[in-house]
C-alpha positions, -999 to +999 in steps of 0.1 A: -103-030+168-123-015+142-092-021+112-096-058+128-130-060+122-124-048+083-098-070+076-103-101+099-076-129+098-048-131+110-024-107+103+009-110+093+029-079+096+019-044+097+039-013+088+038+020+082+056+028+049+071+066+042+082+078+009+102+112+012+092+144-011+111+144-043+114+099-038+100+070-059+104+033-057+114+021-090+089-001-105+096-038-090+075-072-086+082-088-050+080-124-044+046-140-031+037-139+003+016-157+024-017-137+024-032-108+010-010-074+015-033-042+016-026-006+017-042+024+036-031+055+031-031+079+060-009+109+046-010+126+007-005+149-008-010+161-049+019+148-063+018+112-046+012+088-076+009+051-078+020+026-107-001-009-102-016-033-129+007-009-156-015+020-146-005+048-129-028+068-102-035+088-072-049+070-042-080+084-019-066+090+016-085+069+042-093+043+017-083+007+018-063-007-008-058-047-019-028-045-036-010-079-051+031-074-047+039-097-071+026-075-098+051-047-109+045-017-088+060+013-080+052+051-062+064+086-064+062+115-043+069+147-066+050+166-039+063+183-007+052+163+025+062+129+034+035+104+019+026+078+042+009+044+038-004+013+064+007-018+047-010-049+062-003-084+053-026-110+063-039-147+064-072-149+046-094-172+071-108-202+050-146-213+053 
């Protein structure tokens, strides 16, 4: 209820995402989607990096992310526990 009441509309798909120690997703753009796709992470650890809007960076566990997939984007996980992330796509309700 409460992630409901932070990010009301309707959602889409949720998922938690893992990326293995020693992994990376190669820097990619996906096509649009319909809605707004955010990320939560729920497990980090030091070498868990980030590459969005041609930065890289570390994310703040617990925090809420808006992240547009479209843009090139891409992670790594040099460190030595499985980073994992809550990826929600949603509707953004109109009015």
């Amino acid at each position: 209820p409460e992630l409901g009441m932070l990010l009301p509309g309707t959602w889409v798909q949720l998922r938690i995402v893992a990326l293995y120690p020693s992994s990376q997703i190669v820097a990619h753009a996906d096509p649009p989607i319909a809605g707004v796709r955010y990320h939560i992470p729920i497990q980090l650890n030091d070498g868990c990096w980030v590459f969005h809007h041609d930065t890289w960076k570390q994310l703040d566990l617990g925090r809420c992310y808006r992240m547009d997939p479209t843009q090139r984007h891409g992670a790594v996980n040099w460190g030595t526990t499985t980073r994992l992330h809550l990826m929600i796509d949603r509707h953004e309700e109109e009015g």
